[in-house]
N, C-alpha and C positions, 0 to 999 in steps of 0.2 A: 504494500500500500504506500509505503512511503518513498517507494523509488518512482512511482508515480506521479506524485506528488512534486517531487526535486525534480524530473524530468520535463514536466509544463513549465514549472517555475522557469528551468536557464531556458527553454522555447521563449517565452513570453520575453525575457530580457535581452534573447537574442532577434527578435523582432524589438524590441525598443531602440535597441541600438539602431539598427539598419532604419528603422525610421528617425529617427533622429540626424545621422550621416545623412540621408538625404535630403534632409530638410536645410541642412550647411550647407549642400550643394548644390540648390534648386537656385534657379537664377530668383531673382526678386519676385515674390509674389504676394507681395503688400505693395503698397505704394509710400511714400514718405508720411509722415505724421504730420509736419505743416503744411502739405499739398491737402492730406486728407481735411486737416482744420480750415485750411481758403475753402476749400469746395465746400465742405458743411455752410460757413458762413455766408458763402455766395448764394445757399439753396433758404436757408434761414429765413436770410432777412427780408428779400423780397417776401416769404410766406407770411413772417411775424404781420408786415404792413399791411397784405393785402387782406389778412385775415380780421386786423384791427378796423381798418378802411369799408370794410363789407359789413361786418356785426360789432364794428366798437361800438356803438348805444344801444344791442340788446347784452351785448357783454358787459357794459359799465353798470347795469341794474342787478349785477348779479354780485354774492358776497366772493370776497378774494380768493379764497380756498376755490369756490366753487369756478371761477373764472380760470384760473391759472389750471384745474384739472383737463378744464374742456380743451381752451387751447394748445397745454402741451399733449392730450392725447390727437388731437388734430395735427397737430403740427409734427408727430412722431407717425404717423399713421402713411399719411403724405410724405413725409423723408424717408420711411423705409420702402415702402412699397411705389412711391410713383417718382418722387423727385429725382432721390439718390443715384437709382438704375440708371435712367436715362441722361444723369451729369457723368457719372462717372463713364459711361457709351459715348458720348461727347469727347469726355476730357482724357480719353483711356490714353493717348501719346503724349500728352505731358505728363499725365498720375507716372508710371511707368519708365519715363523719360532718365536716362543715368544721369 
């Protein structure tokens, strides 16, 4: 039982390894952190205004808690699934860029 046991263990760490070395070797596959933060901010802030601009006077009758939920689940909902994709499909040769 127990050499079973010790025999998945060095498998499972002999697969951590090998994944790990290739992840040293993988060419870039993040983008920079201050390219990531331009682009957040570039997607942001136009959403913050247009969103304030459309319902800032049914959002300013509403208590602060309550306001600040709505809009960052709006405005997270929108950055993950519609904004984001299609900046980063845009901006994929500078994000990327060495």
């Amino acid at each position: 039982m127990r050499g079973i046991y010790c025999e998945a263990f060095h498998r499972e760490q002999a697969q951590r390894r090998t994944i790990a070395t290739a992840r040293q070797t993988d060419p870039r596959t993040q983008p920079p952190r201050y390219k990531m933060f331009l682009l957040t901010w570039l997607a942001i802030y136009p959403l913050i205004t247009g969103i304030y601009l459309l319902f800032g006077n049914l959002l300013s009758g509403l208590p602060l808690l309550l306001r600040t939920l709505l809009l960052t689940g709006v405005l997270v909902y929108l950055m993950t699934y519609l904004v984001m994709p299609k900046l980063t499909k845009i901006f994929h040769k500078w994000l990327f860029k060495p």
